[in-house]
MARKOL-18847 format. One record per residue (C-alpha): x, y, z. Coordinates in nm, 4 decimals. Layout:
% residues N
X/Y/Z;
...
END
This chain:
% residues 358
0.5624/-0.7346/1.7415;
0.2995/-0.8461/1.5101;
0.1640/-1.2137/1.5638;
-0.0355/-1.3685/1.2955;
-0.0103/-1.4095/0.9460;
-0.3184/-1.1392/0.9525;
-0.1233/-0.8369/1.1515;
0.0851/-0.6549/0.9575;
0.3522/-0.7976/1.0883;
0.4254/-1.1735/1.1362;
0.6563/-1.2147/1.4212;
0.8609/-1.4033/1.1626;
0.8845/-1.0894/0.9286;
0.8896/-0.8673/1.2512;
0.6949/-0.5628/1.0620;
0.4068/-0.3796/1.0513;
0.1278/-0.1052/1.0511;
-0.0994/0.0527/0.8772;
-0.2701/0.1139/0.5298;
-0.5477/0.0147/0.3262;
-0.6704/0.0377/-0.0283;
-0.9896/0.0056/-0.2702;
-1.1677/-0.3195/-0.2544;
-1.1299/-0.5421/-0.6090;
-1.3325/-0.7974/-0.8205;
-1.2390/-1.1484/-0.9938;
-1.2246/-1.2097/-1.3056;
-1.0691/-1.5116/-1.5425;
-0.8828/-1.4542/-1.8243;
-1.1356/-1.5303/-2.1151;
-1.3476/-1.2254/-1.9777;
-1.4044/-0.9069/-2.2203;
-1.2293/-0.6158/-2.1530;
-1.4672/-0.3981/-1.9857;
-1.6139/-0.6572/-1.8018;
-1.6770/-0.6068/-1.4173;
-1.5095/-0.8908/-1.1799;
-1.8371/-1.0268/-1.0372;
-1.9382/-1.1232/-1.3679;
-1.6264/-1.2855/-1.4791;
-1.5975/-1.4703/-1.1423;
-1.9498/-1.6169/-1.2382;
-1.7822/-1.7870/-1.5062;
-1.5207/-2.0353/-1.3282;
-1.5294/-2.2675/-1.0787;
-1.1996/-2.2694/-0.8091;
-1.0561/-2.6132/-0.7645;
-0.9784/-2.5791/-0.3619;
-0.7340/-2.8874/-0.4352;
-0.5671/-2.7384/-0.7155;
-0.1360/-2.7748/-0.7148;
0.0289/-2.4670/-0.7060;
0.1716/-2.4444/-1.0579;
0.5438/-2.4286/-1.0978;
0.7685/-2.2520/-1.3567;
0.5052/-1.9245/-1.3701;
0.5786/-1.6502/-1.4735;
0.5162/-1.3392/-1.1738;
0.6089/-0.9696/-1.2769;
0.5788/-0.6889/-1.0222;
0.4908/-0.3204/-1.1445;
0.5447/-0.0843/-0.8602;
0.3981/0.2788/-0.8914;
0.8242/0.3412/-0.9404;
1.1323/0.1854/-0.8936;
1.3977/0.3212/-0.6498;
1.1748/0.3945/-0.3965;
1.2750/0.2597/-0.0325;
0.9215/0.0922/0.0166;
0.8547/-0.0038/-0.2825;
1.2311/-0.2148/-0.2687;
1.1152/-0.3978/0.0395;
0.7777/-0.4379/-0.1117;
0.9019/-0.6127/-0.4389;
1.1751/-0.7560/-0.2328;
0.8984/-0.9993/-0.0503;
0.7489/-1.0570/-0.3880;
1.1023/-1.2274/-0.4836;
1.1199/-1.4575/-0.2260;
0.7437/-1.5537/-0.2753;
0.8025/-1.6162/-0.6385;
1.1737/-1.8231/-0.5666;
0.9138/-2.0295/-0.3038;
0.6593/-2.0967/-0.5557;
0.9539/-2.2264/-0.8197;
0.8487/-1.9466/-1.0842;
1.0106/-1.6730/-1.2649;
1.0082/-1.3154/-1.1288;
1.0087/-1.0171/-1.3143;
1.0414/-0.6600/-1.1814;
0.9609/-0.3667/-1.4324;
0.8480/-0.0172/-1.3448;
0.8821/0.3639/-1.4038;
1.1281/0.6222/-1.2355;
0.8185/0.8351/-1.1739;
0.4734/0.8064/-1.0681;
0.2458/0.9675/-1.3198;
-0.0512/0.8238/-1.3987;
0.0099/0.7004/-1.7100;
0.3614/0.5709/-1.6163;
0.2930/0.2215/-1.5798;
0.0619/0.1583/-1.9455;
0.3738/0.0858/-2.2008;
0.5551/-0.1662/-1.8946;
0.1907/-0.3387/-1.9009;
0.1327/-0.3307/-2.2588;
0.5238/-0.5182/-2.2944;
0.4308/-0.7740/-2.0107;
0.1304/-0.8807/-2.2504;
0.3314/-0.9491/-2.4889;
0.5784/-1.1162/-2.3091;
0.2867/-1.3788/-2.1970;
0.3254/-1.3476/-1.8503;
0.0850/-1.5147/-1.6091;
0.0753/-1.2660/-1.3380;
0.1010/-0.9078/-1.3549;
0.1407/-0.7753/-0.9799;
0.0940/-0.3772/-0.9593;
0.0515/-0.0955/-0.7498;
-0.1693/0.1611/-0.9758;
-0.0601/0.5144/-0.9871;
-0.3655/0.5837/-1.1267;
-0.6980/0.3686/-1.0856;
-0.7724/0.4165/-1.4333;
-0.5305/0.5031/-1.6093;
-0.4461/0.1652/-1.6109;
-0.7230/0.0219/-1.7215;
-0.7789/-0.0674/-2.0419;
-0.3938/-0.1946/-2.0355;
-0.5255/-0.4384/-1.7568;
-0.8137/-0.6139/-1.9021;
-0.6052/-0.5944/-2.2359;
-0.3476/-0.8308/-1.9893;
-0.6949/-1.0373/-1.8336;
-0.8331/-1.0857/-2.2122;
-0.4782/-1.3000/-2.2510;
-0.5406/-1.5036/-1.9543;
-0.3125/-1.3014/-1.7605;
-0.4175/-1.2831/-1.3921;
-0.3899/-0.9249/-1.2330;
-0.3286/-0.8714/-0.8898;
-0.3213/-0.5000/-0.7653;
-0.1208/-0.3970/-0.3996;
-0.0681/-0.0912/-0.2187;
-0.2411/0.0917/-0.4578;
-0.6264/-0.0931/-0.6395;
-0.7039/-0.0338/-0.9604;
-1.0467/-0.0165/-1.0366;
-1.2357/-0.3323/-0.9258;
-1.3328/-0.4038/-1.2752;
-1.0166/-0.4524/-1.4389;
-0.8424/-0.6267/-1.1982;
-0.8546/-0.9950/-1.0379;
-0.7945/-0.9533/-0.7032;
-0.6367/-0.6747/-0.4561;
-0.3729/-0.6981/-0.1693;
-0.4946/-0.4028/0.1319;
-0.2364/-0.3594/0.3476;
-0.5373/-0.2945/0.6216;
-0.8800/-0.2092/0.5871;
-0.8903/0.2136/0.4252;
-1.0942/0.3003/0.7406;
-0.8224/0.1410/0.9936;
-0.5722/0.3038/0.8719;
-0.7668/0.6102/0.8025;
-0.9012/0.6187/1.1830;
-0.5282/0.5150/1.2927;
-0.3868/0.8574/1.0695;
-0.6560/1.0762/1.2588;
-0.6110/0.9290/1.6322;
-0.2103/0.9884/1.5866;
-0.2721/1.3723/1.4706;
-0.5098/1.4034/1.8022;
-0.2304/1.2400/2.0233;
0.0738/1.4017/1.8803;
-0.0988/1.7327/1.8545;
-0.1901/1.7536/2.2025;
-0.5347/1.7546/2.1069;
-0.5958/2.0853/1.9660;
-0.4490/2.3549/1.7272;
-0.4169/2.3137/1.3113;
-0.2775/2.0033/1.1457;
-0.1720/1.9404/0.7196;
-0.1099/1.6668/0.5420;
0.1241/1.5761/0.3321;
0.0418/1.2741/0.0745;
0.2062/1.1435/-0.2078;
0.0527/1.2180/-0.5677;
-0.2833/1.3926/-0.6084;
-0.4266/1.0768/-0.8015;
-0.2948/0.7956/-0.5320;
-0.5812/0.5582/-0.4775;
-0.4499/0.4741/-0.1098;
-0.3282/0.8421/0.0090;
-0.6634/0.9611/-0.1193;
-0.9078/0.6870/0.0503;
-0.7208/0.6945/0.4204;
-0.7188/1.0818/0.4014;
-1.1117/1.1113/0.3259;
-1.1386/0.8732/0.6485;
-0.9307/1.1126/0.8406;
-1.1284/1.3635/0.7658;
-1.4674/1.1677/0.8322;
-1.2869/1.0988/1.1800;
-1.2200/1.4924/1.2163;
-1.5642/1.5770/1.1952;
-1.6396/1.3372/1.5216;
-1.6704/1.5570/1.8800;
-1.3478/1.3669/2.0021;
-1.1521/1.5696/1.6934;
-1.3544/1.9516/1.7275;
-1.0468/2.1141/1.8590;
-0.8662/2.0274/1.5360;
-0.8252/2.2269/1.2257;
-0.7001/2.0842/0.8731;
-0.5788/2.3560/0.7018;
-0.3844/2.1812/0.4219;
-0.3184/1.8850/0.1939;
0.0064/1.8764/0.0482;
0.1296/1.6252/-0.2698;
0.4978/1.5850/-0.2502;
0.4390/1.3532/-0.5763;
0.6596/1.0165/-0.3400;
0.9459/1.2613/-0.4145;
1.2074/1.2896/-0.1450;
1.3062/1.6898/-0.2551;
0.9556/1.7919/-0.3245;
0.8079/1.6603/-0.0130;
1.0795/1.8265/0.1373;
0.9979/2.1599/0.0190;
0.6777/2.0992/0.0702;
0.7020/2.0276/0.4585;
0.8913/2.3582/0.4441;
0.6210/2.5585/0.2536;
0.3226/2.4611/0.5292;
0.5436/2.5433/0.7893;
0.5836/2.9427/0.6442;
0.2777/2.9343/0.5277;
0.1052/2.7732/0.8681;
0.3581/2.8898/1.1500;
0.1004/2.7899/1.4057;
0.1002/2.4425/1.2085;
0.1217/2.1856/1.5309;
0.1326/1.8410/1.3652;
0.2082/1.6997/0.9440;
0.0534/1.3924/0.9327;
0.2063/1.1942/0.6164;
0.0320/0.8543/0.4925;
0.3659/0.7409/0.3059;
0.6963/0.7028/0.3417;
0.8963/0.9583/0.1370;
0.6968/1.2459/0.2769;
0.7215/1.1021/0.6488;
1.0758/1.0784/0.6006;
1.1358/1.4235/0.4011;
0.9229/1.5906/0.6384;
1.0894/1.4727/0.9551;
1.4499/1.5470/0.8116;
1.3262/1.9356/0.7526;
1.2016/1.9741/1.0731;
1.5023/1.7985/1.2992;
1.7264/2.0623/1.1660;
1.4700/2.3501/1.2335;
1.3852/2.5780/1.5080;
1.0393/2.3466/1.4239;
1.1884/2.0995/1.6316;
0.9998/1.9934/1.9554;
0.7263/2.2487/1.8491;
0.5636/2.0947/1.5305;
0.5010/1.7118/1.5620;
0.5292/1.4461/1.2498;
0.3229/1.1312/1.2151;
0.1825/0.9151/0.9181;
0.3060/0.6103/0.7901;
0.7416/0.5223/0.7540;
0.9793/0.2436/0.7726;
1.1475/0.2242/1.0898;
1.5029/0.2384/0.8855;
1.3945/0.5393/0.7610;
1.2899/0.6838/1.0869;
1.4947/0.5650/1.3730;
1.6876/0.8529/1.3802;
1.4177/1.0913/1.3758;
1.3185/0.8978/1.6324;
1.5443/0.8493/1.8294;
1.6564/1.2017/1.8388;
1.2828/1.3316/1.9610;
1.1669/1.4789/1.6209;
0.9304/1.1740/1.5972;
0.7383/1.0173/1.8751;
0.4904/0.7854/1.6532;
0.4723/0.6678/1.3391;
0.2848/0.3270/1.1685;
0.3208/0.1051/0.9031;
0.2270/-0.2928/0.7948;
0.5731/-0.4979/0.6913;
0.5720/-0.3963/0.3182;
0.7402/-0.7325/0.2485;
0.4611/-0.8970/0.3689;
0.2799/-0.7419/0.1072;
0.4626/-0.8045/-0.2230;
0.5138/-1.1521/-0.0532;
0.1352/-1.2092/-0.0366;
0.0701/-1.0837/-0.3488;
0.2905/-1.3064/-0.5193;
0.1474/-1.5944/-0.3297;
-0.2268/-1.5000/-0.4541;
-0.1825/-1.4299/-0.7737;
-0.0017/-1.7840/-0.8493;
-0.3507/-1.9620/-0.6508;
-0.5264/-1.8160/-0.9468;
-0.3055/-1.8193/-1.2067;
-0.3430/-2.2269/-1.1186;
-0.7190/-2.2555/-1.0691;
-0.6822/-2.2800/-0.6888;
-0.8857/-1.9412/-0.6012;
-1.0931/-1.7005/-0.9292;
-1.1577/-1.4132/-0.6597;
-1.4558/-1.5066/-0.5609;
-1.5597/-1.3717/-0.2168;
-1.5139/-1.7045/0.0464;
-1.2166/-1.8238/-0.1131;
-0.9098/-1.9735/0.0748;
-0.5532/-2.0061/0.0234;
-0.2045/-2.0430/0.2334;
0.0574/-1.7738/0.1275;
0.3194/-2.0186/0.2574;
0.4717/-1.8308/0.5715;
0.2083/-1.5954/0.6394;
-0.0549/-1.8898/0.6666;
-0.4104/-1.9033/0.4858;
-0.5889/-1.6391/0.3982;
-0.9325/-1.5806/0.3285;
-1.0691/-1.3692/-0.0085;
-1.3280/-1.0716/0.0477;
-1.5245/-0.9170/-0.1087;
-1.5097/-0.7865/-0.4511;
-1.1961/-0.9974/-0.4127;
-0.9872/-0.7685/-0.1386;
-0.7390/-0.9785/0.0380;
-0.5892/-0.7516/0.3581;
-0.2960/-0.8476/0.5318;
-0.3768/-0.7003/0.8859;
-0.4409/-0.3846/1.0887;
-0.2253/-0.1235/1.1628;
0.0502/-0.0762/1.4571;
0.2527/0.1464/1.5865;
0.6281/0.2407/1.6460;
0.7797/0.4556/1.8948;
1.0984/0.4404/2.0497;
1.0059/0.1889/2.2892;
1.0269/-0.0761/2.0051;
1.1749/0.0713/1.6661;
1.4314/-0.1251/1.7039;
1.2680/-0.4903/1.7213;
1.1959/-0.4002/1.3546;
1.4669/-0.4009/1.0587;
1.3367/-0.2648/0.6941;
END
């Protein structure tokens, strides 16, 4: 189990693993629209001994709602926001096109909120929406997915983009046996996260250690349960020598590992990536999986919450240095161009899936 407030995992939240993002800039509200964060971060001063704020207002934009991590995500983001004494607001698409998300930020403007928490679908798409939102004096916080870093406040990594990217490649090697062709299968073609740990991956492939491996594909099952599914079926008649599918999110882990426990794939073709142990105990359990990683997604929305109400009260502007406590997960300590990561990746196998529960 994770230990700190910086692993993935807090051995209070018992979660976990892997992921990483873009890095992100401050800002304050009175900046222009185009403005980059450094700039704007010039322009305030933090007050380290600033009260949290009570009564404010915290809305969460996922990429889409009704998606299993994205419910634990925004779940954590609740009880953050119930902690803090403010008002929470969940609003999101049923898809995850890149221009999904504009109209539910251009309505949060108007409904004055003081927070807008989201997970871009698109890094800029978004954009102009955002710094529409900043202009107000509306702090944005990005998660899961950055924005770019100059129309947003301040960005929640799950883990650094080259931990997880490095932890994606070593779990290919492993569960490959070391040689013979591998695919991915991501999410959508324009995911900020999928598409920064998968260049890693393929930086890592290029190393000695990885010569005996061959990508052959990268799949976009669009975070869609039925198309990742046919997706994992389609490399698997197109690549019949395919040995591992290495998915960095948790519709495709979970789509692909259903296809191939009821195939004569099984025990031949391994699957990896990123997953919520609810989703893949029985995969595991039943041999189709042997590793998988992930951070507590909780964790994340929770955080989120937590540093976007430090600015939204003067406490932190995103400027690298910064310091704040995110109530259970401890303080935490902003980076640069205003990144905040919640801790490096681990792993789950059988030998402890079931210490975890989302």
């Amino acid at each position: 189990m994770l230990r700190s407030p910086r692993t993935l995992l807090s051995v209070t939240s018992a979660a976990l693993l892997v992921a990483g993002l873009t890095a992100c800039g401050g800002t304050t509200k009175d900046s222009a629209s185009n403005t980059g964060g450094d700039s704007n971060q010039a322009s305030a001063a933090a007050d380290p001994n600033a009260a949290i704020k009570e009564g404010l207002k915290i809305a969460f934009l996922p990429k889409q709602l009704n998606n299993p991590y994205t419910d634990v995500e925004v779940g954590g983001g609740k009880v953050a926001v119930e902690e803090l004494k403010g008002e929470y607001k969940l609003v999101g698409p049923n898809d995850a096109s890149a221009s999904s998300q504009v109209s539910y930020i251009n309505t949060l403007i108007q409904q004055q909120q003081d927070v807008i928490v989201v997970a871009a679908n698109d890094p800029n798409a978004v954009c102009p929406s955002l710094n529409q939102a900043r202009a107000a004096k509306i702090k944005v916080i990005t998660f899961d997915s950055d924005a770019s870093k100059d129309c947003r406040d301040a960005f929640i990594n799950q883990a650094t983009t080259q931990g997880i990217g490095e932890s994606l490649a070593k779990m290919a090697l492993e569960q490959a046996g070391g040689e013979g062709e591998i695919a991915v299968l991501s999410a959508t073609p324009n995911a900020t996260n999928q598409n920064s740990w998968i260049e890693v991956m393929k930086t890592e492939l290029k190393k000695p250690e990885y010569a005996k491996l061959k990508l052959v594909k990268v799949a976009y099952g669009n975070d869609d349960d039925q198309k990742s599914f046919q997706e994992a079926q389609g490399l698997l008649q197109s690549y019949p020598n395919l040995k591992a599918i290495v998915a960095p999110t948790t519709v495709g882990i979970a789509a692909a590992a259903r296809y191939i426990s009821s195939s004569s794939y099984k025990g031949k073709v391994a699957v990896t990536g990123l997953g919520l142990p609810n989703q893949m105990r029985e995969y595991v359990k039943d041999d189709t999986v042997k590793k998988f990683a992930l951070w507590n997604p909780a964790d994340i929305g929770y955080l989120a919450a937590f540093a976007g109400a430090a600015m939204a009260s003067g406490k932190v502007t995103g400027a690298e240095g910064e310091k704040f406590t995110a109530g259970k997960l401890g303080e935490y300590t902003i980076g640069a161009d205003g990144e905040i990561v919640l801790g490096p990746p681990t792993e789950f196998t059988k030998e402890n899936i079931d210490k975890f529960n989302f």
